[in-house]
C-alpha positions as CSV (number, residue, x, y, z in Angstrom):
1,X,130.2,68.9,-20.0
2,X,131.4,71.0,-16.8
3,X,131.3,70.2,-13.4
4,X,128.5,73.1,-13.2
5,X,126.2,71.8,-15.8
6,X,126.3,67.9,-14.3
7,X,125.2,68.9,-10.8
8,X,122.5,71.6,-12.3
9,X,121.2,68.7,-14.2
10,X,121.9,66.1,-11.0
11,X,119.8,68.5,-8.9
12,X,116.8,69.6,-11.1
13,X,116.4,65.8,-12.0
14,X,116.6,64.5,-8.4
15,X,114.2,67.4,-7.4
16,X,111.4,65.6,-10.2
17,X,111.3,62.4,-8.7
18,X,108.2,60.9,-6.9
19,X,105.5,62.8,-8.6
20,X,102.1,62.4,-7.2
21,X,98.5,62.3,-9.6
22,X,96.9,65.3,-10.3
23,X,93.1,66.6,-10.3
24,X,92.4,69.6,-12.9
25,X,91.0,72.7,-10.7
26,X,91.0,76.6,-10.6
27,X,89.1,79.4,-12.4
28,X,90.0,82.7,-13.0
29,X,88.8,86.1,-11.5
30,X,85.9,87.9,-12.3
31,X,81.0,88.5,-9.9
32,X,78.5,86.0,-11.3
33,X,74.6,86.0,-10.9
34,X,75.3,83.0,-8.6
35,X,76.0,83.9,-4.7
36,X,79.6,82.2,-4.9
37,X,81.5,84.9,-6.6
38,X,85.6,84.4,-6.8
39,X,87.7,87.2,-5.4
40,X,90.7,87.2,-8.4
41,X,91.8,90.2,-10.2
42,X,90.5,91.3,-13.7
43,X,92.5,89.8,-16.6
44,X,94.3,92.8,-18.9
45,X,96.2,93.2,-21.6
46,X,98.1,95.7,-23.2
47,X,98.7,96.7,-26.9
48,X,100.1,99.5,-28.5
49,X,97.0,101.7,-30.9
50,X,97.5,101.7,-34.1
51,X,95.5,102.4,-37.1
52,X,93.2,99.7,-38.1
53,X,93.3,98.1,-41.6
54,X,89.9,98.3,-43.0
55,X,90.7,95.8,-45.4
56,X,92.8,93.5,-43.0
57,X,91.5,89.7,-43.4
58,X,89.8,88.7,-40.1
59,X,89.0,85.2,-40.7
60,X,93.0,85.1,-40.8
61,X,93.5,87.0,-37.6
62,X,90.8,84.5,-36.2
63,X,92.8,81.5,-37.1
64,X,96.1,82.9,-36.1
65,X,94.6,83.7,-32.6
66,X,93.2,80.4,-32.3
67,X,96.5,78.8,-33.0
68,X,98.1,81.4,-30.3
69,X,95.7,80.3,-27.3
70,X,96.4,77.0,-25.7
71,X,93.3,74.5,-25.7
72,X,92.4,72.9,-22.5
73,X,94.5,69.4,-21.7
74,X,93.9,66.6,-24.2
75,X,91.6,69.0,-26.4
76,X,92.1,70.6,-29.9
77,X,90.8,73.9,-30.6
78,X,88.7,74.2,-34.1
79,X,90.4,75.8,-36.4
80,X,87.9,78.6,-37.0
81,X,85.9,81.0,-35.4
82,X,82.8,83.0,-35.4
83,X,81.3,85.6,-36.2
84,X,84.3,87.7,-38.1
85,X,85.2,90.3,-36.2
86,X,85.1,93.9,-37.4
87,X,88.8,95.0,-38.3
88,X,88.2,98.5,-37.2
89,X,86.0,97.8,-34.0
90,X,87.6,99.1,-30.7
91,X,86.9,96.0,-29.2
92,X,84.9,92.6,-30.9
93,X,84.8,89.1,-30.6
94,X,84.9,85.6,-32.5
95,X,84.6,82.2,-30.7
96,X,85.0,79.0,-31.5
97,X,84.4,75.1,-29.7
98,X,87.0,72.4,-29.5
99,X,86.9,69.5,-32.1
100,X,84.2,67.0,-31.5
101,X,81.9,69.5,-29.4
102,X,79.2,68.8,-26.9
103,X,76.6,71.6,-25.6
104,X,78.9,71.6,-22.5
105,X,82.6,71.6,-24.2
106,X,85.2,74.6,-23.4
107,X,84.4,77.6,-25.4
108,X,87.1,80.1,-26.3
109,X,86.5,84.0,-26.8
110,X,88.9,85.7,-28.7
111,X,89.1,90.0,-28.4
112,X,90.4,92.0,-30.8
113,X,91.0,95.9,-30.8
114,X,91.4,97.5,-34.4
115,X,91.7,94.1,-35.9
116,X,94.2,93.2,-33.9
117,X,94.3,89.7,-31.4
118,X,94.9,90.9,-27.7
119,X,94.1,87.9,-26.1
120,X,91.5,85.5,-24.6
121,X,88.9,86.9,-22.9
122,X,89.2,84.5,-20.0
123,X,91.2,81.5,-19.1
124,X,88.2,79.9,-18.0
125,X,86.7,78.1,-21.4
126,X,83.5,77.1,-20.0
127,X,80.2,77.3,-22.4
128,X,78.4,80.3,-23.1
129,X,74.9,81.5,-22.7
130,X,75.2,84.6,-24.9
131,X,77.6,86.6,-26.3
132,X,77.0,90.1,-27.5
133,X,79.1,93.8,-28.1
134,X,77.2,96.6,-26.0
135,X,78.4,99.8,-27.8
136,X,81.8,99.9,-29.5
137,X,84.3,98.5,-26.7
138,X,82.5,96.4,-24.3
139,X,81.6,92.6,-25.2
140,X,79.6,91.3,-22.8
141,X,79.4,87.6,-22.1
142,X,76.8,85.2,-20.2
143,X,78.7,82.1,-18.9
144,X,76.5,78.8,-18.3
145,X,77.2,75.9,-15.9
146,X,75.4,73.4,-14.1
147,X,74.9,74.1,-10.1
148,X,75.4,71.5,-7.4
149,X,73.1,68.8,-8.1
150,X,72.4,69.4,-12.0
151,X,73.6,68.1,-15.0
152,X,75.0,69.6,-17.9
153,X,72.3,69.5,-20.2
154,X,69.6,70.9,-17.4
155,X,72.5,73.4,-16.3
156,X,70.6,76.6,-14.7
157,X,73.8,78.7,-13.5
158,X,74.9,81.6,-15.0
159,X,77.4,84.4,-14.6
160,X,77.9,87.8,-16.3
161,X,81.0,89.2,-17.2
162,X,82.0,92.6,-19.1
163,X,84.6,93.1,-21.0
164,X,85.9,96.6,-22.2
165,X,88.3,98.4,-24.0
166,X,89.8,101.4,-21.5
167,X,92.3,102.9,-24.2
168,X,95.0,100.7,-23.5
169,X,93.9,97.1,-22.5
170,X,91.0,95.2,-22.1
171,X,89.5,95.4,-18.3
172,X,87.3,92.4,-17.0
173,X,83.8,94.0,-15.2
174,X,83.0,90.9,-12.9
175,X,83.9,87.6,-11.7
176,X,83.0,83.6,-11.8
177,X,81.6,81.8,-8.8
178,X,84.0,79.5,-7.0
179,X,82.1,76.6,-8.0
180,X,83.4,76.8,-11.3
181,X,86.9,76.2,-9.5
182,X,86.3,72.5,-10.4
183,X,85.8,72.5,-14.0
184,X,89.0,71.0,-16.2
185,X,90.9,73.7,-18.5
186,X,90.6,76.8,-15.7
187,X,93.6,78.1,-13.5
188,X,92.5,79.9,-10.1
189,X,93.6,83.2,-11.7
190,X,93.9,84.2,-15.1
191,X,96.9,86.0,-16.4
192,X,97.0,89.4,-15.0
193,X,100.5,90.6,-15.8
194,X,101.2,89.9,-19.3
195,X,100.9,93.5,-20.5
196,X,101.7,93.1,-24.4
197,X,100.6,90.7,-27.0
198,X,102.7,87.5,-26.7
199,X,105.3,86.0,-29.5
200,X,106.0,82.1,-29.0
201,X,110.0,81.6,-29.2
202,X,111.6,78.3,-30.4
203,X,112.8,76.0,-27.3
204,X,115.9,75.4,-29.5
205,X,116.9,79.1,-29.2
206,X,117.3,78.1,-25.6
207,X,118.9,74.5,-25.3
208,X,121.6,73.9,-23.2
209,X,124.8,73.2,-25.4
210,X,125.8,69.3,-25.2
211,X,122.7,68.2,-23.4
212,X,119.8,66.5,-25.7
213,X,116.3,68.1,-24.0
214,X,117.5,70.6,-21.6
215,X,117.0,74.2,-21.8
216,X,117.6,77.7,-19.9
217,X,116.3,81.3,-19.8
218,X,116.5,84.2,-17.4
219,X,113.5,86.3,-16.4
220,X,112.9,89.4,-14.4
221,X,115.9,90.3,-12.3
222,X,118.3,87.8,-13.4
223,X,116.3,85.0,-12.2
224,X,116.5,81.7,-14.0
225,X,114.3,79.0,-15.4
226,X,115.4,75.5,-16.7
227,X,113.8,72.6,-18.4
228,X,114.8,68.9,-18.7
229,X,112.5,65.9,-20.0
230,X,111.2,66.0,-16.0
231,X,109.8,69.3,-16.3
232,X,110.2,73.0,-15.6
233,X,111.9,74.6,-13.0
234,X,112.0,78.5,-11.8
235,X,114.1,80.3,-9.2
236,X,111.2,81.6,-7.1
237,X,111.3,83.1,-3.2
238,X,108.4,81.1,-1.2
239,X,106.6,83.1,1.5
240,X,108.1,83.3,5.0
241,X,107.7,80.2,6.8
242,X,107.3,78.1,4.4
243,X,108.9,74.5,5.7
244,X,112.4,73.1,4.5
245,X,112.1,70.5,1.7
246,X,114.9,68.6,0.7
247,X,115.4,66.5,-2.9
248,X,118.5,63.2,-3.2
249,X,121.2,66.7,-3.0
250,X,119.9,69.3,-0.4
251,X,117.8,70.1,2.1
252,X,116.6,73.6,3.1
253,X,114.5,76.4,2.3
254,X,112.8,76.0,-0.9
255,X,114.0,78.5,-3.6
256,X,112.4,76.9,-6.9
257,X,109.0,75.9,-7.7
258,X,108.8,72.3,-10.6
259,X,106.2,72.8,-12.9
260,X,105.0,69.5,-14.4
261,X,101.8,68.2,-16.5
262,X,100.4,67.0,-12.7
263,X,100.6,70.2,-11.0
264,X,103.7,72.2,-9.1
265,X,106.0,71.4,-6.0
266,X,108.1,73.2,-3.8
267,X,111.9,72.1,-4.3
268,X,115.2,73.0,-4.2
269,X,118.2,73.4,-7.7
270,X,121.4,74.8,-7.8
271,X,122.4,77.4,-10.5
272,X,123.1,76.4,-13.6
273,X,126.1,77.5,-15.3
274,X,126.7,81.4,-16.4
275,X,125.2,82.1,-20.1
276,X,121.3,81.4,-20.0
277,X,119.8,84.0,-22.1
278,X,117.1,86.6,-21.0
279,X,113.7,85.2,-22.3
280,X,112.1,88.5,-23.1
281,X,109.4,90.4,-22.2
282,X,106.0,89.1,-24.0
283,X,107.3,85.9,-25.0
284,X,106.3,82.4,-24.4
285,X,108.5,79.1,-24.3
286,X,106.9,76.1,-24.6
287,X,108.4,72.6,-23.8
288,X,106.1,69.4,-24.1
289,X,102.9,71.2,-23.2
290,X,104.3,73.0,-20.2
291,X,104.6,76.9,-21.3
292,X,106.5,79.8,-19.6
293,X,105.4,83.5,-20.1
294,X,108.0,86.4,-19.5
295,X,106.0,89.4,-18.1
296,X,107.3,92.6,-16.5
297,X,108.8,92.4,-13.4
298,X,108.7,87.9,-13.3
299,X,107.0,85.1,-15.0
300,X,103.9,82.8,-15.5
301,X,103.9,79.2,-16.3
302,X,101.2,76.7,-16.7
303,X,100.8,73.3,-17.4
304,X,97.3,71.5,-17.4
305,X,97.1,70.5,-13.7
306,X,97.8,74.2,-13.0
307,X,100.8,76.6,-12.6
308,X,102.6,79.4,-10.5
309,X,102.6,83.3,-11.4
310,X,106.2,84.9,-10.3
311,X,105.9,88.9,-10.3
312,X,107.4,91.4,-8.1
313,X,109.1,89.1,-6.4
314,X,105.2,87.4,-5.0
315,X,105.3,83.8,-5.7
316,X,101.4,82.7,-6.4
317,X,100.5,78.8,-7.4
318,X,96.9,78.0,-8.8
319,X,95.6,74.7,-9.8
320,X,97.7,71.4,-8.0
321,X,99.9,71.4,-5.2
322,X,102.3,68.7,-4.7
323,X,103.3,67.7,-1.9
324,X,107.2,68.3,-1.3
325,X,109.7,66.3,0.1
326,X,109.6,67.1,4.4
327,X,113.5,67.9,5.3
């Protein structure tokens, strides 16, 4: 192994030690009929029209797009969903529960255009009121959640959210209240920059030659990401200001951000050794539960304590913050 590759992996492995424990948070964008409304952008995704295949098997699609959409930590999606969508509706809807349901478990709404699976409707899976298409490409969905002081079964909150089809991509008409920033299995934004329907790549097309559970991928501008058994790690610029950190190699300015199942932290890597290949556009890597999405212009990757957004050269972190290592 070169000279390179050993102090990569000396780095990224010294920059993982001393984790702290974690606490599940966040909820993504969108106004309910509760006074706490969040502030985050609409979720939207983009997909090329096509024709729709009136004869195209839905329950299928269903079960394909349940397998595509990660279930909140330490939960299993069911494997099917309801109702069937219509294959040639501009926008529709199936749902489904995670194994071994209760009336407040993570619900998960699927949209489809044409047949076709363009994504969650939300990264926040919290239960639903009612569910229901207004017209042919709006779904519009009642969230439910207890208030401050209620329980789950006597749970009196609500919000409101619209989904619709604009020609191109779905566009989200409303947003959760911040109180649901506490509930397990929601980030503080949902995915707002993935602008295509997403293929999962094999982490093997990635390894690093001659070293057993590391891997590598450029994104965006020639930025890189690397994994090891410790975790993920992105080039990334922090915000002006931001304080000096140091790891058991450097200290300085952070430049990386280390995703791991308890949340991200501010550190510091080298660069690894010339040859990572681009991971492209729309694709997802996913290496013991910790996932990395190329989008245009940067990447997103979560784990289930939260995750960091990297797009147009604006770092944003949502879920846990770690504290780093003071210089």
């Amino acid at each position: 192994m070169s000279s390179t590759t050993d102090s990569w992996k000396r780095a990224t492995l010294a920059a993982g030690a001393g984790l702290a424990a974690a606490v599940l948070v966040g909820c993504s964008s969108t106004t309910g009929s509760d006074s706490n409304t969040g502030t985050g952008a609409a979720a939207t995704t983009t997909v090329t029209t096509a024709a729709c295949d009136a004869n195209r098997d839905m329950a299928a699609a269903v079960r394909g797009a349940i397998a595509d959409t990660p279930a909140p930590a330490g939960m299993t999606w069911q494997p099917n969903g309801s109702p069937t969508p219509e294959p040639c509706r501009t926008l529709d809807y199936s749902t489904t529960t995670v194994s071994m349901a209760t009336g407040s478990s993570p619900e998960l709404i699927m949209l489809f255009h044409n047949g076709e699976f363009v994504g969650p409707a939300s990264n926040c899976f919290v239960p639903l009121r009612n569910l229901e298409r207004d017209g042919d490409d709006t779904v519009v969905a009642t969230y439910r959640f207890p208030l401050e002081g209620e329980s789950n079964a006597g749970a009196t909150g609500t919000a409101t959210l619209r989904y619709r089809w604009d020609g191109d991509k779905v566009v989200t008409e409303g947003s959760f209240p911040t109180l649901l920033s506490t509930i397990p299995g929601c980030g503080d934004t949902a995915s707002t920059s993935t602008d295509g329907a997403v293929t999962e790549v094999a982490p093997a097309d990635y390894a690093t030659p001659g070293s057993a559970g590391y891997y590598r991928w450029k994104f965006g501008t020639g930025r890189e990401c690397a994994a090891s058994p410790a975790g993920i790690w992105c080039s990334v610029t922090f915000p002006s200001g931001t304080p000096d950190v140091r790891n058991d190699v450097f200290t300085g300015t952070p430049n990386s951000i280390h995703l791991t199942d308890e949340g991200t932290r501010a550190t510091l890597t080298e660069g690894g050794p010339p040859g990572a290949q681009t991971l492209p556009v729309h694709s997802r890597i996913t290496i013991d539960g910790l996932s990395c999405t190329a989008v245009t212009d940067g990447i997103e990757c979560n784990g289930p304590a939260g995750g960091f957004s990297f797009v147009d050269g604006e770092l944003t972190r949502h879920g846990t913050e770690l504290a780093p290592t003071p210089a």
